[in-house]
C-alpha positions as CSV (number, residue, x, y, z in Angstrom):
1,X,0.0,0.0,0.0
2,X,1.9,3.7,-1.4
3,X,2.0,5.7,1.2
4,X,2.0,9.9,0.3
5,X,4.0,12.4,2.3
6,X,6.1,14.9,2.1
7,X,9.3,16.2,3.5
8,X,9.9,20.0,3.8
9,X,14.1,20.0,3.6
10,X,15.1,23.1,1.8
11,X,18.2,21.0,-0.5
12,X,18.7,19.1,-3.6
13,X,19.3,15.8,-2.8
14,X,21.9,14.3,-4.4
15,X,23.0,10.3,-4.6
16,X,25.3,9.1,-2.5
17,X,27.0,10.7,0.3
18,X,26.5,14.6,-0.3
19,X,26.8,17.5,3.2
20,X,24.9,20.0,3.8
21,X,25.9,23.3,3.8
22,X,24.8,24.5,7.7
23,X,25.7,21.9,10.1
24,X,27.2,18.5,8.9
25,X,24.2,16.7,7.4
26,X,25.0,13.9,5.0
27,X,22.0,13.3,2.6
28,X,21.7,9.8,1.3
29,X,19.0,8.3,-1.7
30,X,18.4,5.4,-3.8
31,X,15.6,2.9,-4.6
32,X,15.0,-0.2,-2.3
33,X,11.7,-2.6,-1.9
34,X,10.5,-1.3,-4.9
35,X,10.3,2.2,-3.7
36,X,12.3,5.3,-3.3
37,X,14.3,5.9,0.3
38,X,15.7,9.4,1.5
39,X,18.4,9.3,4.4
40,X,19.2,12.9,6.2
41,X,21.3,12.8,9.0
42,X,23.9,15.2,10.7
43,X,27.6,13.8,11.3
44,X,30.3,16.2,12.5
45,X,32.9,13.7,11.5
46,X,31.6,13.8,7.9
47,X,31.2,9.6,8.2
48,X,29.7,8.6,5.6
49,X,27.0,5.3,6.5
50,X,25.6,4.3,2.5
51,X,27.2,0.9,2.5
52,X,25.9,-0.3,5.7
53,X,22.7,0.9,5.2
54,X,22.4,-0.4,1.8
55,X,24.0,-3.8,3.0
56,X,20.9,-3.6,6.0
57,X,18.3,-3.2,2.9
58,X,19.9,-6.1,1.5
59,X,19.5,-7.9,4.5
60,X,15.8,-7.2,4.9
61,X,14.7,-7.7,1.3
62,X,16.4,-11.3,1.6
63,X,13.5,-11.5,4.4
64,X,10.6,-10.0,3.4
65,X,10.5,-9.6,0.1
66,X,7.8,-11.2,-1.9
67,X,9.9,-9.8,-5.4
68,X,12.6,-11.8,-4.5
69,X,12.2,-15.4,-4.8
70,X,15.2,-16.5,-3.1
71,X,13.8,-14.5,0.1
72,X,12.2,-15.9,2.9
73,X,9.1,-15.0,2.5
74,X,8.7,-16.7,-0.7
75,X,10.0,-19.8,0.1
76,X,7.5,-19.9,2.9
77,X,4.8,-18.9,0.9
78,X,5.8,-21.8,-1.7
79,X,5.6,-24.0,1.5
80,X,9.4,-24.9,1.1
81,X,10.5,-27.5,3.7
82,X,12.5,-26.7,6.0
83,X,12.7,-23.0,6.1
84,X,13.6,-20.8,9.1
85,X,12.6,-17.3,9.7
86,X,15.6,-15.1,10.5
87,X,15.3,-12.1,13.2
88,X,13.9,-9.5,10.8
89,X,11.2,-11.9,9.5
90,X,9.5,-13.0,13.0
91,X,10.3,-9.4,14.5
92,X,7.8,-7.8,12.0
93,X,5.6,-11.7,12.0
94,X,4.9,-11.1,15.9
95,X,4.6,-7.4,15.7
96,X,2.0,-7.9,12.7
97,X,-0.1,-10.5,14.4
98,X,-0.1,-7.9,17.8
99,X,-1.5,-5.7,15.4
100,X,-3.9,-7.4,13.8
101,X,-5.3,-8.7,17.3
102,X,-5.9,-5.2,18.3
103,X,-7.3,-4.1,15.3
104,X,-10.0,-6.9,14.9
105,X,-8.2,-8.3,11.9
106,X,-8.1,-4.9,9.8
107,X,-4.7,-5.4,9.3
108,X,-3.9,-8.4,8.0
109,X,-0.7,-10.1,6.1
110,X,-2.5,-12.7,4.3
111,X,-4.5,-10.2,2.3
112,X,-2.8,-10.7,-0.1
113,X,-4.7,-13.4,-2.8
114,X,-7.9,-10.5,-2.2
115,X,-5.0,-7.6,-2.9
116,X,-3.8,-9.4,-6.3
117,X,-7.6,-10.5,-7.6
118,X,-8.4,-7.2,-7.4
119,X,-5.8,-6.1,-9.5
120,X,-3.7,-4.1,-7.0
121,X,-1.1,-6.2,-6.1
122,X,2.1,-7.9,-8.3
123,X,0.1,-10.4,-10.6
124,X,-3.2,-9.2,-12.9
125,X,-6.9,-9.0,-12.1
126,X,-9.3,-11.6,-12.0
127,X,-12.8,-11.8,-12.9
128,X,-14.4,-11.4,-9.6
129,X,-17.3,-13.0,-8.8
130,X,-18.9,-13.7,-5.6
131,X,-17.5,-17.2,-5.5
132,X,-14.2,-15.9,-6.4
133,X,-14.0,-14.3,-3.2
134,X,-15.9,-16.5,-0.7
135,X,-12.8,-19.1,-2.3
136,X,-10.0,-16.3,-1.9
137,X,-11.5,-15.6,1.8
138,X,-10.9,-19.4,2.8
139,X,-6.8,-18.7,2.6
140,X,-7.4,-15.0,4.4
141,X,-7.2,-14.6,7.7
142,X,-3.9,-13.8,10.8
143,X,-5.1,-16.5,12.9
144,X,-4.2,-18.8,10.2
145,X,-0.7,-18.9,10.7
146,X,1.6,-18.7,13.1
147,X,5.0,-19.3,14.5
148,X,5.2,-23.1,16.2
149,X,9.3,-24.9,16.8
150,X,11.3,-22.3,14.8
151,X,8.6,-22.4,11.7
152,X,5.7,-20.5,10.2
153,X,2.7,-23.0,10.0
154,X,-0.3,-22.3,8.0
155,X,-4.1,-23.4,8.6
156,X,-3.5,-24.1,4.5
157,X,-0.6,-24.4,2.1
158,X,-2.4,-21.9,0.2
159,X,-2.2,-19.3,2.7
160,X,0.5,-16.8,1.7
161,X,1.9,-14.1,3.6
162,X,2.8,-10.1,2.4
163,X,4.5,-7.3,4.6
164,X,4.6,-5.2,2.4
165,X,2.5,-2.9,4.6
166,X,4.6,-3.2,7.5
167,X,7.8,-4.1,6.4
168,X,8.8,-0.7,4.8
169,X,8.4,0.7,8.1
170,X,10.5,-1.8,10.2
171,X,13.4,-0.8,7.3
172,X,13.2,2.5,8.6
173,X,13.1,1.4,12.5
174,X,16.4,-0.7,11.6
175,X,18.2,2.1,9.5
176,X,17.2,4.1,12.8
177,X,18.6,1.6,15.3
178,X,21.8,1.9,13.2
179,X,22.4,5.1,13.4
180,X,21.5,5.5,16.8
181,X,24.0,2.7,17.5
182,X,26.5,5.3,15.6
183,X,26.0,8.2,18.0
184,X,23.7,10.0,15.6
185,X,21.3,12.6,17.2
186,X,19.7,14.2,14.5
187,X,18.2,12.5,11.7
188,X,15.2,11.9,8.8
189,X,14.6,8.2,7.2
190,X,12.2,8.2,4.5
191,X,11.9,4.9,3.0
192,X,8.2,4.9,0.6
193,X,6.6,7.3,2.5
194,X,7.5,5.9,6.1
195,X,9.1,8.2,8.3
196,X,11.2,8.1,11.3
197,X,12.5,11.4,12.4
198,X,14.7,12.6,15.8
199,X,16.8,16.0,16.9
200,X,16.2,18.7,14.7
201,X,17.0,19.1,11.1
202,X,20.0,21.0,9.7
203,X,18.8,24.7,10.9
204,X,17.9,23.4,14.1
205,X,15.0,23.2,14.0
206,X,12.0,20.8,14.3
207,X,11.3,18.6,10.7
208,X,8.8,19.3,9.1
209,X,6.8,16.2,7.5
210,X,3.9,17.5,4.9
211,X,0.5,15.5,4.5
212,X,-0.6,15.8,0.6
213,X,-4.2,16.7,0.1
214,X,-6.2,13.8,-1.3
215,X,-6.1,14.6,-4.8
216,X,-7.3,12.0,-7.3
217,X,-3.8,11.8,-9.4
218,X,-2.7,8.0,-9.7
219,X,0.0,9.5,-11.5
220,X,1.0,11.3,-8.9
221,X,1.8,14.1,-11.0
222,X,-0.1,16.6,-9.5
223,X,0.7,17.5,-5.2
224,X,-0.7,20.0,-3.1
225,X,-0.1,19.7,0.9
226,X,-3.2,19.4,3.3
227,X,-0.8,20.3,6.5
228,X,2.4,20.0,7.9
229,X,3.5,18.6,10.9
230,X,6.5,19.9,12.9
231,X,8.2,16.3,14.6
232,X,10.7,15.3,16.4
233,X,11.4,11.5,17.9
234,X,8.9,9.8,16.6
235,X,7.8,8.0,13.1
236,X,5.1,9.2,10.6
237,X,3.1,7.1,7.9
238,X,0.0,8.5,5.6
239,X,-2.1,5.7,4.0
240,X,-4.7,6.7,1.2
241,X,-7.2,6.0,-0.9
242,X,-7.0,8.5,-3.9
243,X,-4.8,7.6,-5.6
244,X,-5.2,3.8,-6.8
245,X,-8.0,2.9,-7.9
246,X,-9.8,2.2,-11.1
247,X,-13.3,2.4,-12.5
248,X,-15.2,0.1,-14.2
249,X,-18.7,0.2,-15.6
250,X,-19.1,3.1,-13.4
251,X,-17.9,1.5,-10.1
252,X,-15.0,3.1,-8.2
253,X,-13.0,0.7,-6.9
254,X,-10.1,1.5,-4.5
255,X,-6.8,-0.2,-3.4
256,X,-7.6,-1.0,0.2
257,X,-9.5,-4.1,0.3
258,X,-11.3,-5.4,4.0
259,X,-9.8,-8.8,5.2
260,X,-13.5,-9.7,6.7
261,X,-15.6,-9.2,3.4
262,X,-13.0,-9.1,0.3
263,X,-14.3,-6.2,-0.8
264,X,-12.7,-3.0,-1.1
265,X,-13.4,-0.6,2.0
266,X,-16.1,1.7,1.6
267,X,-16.2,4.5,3.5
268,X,-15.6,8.5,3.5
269,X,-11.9,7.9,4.8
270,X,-9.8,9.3,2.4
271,X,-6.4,9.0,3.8
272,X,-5.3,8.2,7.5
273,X,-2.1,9.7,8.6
274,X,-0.2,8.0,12.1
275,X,2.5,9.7,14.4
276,X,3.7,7.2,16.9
277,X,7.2,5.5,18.2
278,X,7.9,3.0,15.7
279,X,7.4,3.6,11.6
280,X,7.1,-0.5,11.7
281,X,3.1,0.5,14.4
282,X,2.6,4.1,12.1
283,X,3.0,2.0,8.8
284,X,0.4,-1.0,9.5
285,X,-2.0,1.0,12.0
286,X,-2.2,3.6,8.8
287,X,-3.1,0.9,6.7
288,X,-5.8,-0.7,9.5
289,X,-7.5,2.4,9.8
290,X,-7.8,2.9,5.9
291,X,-10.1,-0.6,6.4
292,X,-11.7,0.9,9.6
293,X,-13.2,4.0,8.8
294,X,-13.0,7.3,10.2
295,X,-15.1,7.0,13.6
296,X,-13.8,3.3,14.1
297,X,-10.2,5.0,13.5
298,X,-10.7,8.0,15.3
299,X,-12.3,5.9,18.6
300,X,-9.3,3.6,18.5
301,X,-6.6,6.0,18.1
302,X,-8.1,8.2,20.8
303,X,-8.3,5.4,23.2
304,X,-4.2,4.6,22.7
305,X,-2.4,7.1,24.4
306,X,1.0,6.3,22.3
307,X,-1.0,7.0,18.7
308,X,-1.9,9.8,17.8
309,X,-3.7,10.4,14.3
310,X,-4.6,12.8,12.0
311,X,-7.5,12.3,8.9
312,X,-8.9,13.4,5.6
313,X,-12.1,12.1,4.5
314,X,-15.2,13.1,2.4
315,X,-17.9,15.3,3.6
316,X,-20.9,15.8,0.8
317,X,-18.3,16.3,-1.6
318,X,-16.1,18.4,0.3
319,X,-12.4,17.9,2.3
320,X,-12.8,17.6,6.0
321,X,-10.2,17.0,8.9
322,X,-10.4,15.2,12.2
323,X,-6.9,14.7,14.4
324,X,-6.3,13.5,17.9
325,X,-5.8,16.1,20.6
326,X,-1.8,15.1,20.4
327,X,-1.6,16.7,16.3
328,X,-2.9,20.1,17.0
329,X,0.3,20.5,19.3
330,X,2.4,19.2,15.8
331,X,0.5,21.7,13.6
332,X,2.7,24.9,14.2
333,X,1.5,28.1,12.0
């Protein structure tokens, strides 16, 4: 699931290891998971960290990565004997299955048959059919696999498992951990839209992390911000609706597709934007809530004290906002 931000940094970012002219921030970009990833960080000492961050992208994409069919992931989902999950695989497995036990099964990592016959994932659309999906629905569901003697066991070989919406934002938590474990105080990781951010940026001041209006572009071409957060210590991931989709014989059909029905979510939640610790929590809680709703979403994150959220959703034809009491203190004018 794309996420949509964006990040207010005053620089052209260059490849590689490229400094900053006011304080010593080293700027960092390239392309992992099948998305785009955007490193800031400030290092009096000029150290430059690409290789070992690229070498821990390598690392997780050997995980998680349903492209890469020497990963882990796909062998499991091919029901290989034998296989082990490494650390970075059952880290995000557990944290996943947390989530989708507090979330009543909104979130979900075996979406993922619905997610392709639908047309929005990796492999083309099906003809559904209401007997397509009562099928599909029989290999959907968290509670049907599960981590038993050092393997993943499924309820059903054809059960198969996709992080994609969480794994993006454990890649930032790890990048994070990295450079924390380097003495690094101030820092921005961007990696597809999840975003973990701590200190202050390179004028000292607070980053700013913009929330794009819900425009219907699925090219993308066209950006206009709804509001911009000033953060500082914690992560950041937008989830949204407008922007895949298609229409056929009239019928609107967007990306986000409810693990209970196998439908796609229908509802006047546009996007749902989360600020919380982890970009691994902010990056599948954005993605629940865009199943929830906005008064299922809004009651939940109001009732955690460690989420706070902010959403866009449709009102007669019109934008409207709702936000947790915790955003109005990030929305500095």
């Amino acid at each position: 699931m794309k996420k949509y931000v964006y990040i207010i940094i005053a620089i052209t970012v260059l490849s590689s290891c490229q400094a900053g002219q006011e304080r010593m921030f080293i700027y960092l970009d390239g392309f992992t998971q099948g998305t785009s990833y955007l490193i800031a960080y400030n290092s009096p000492d000029s150290t430059c960290y690409h290789d070992e961050i690229k070498e821990l992208f390598r690392q997780i994409d050997y995980s998680m990565s349903i492209y890469n069919p020497q990963s882990v992931i796909s062998a499991i989902n091919r029901n290989d004997a034998d296989i082990r999950p490494d650390e970075y695989f059952l880290t995000v497995f557990n944290r996943a299955a947390l989530i989708s036990e507090k979330t009543g099964g909104a979130f979900d990592i075996t979406v993922g048959p619905l997610v392709n016959a639908w047309g929005f994932g990796f492999t083309e659309g099906e003809n559904i059919t209401p007997q397509l999906i009562d099928s599909l629905l029989n290999l959907v569901g968290w509670q049907k696999v599960r981590y038993e003697d050092g393997m993943i066991v499924k309820d059903h070989p054809g059960v198969v498992l996709d992080m994609n919406a969480i794994a993006k934002g454990y890649t930032v938590d790890v990048v994070a951990e990295f450079l924390d474990s380097r003495g690094i105080t101030d820092y921005m990781i961007e990696v597809g839209g999840e975003i973990r951010v701590k200190g202050t940026n390179r004028n000292n001041q607070l980053w700013r992390i913009g929330i794009d209006k819900p425009v219907e572009d699925p090219a993308a071409v066209s950006r206009e911000l709804q509001e911009i957060l000033h953060l500082t210590g914690v992560s950041l991931a937008t989830s949204g609706n407008y922007r895949r989709f298609y229409v056929e014989d009239g019928q609107r059909y967007a990306h986000t597709i409810d693990p209970h029905t196998g439908y796609p979510a229908r509802h006047s939640l546009l996007s749902a934007t989360v600020v919380t610790s982890t970009s691994m929590d902010a990056d599948a809680y954005a993605t629940a809530f865009m199943v929830m709703g906005l008064e299922e979403s809004m009651d939940f994150a109001s009732s955690h004290p460690d989420i706070e959220a902010y959403f866009i959703y449709d009102l007669d034809g019109v934008f409207a906002v709702a936000y947790t009491d915790g955003i109005a203190g990030m929305m500095r004018r």
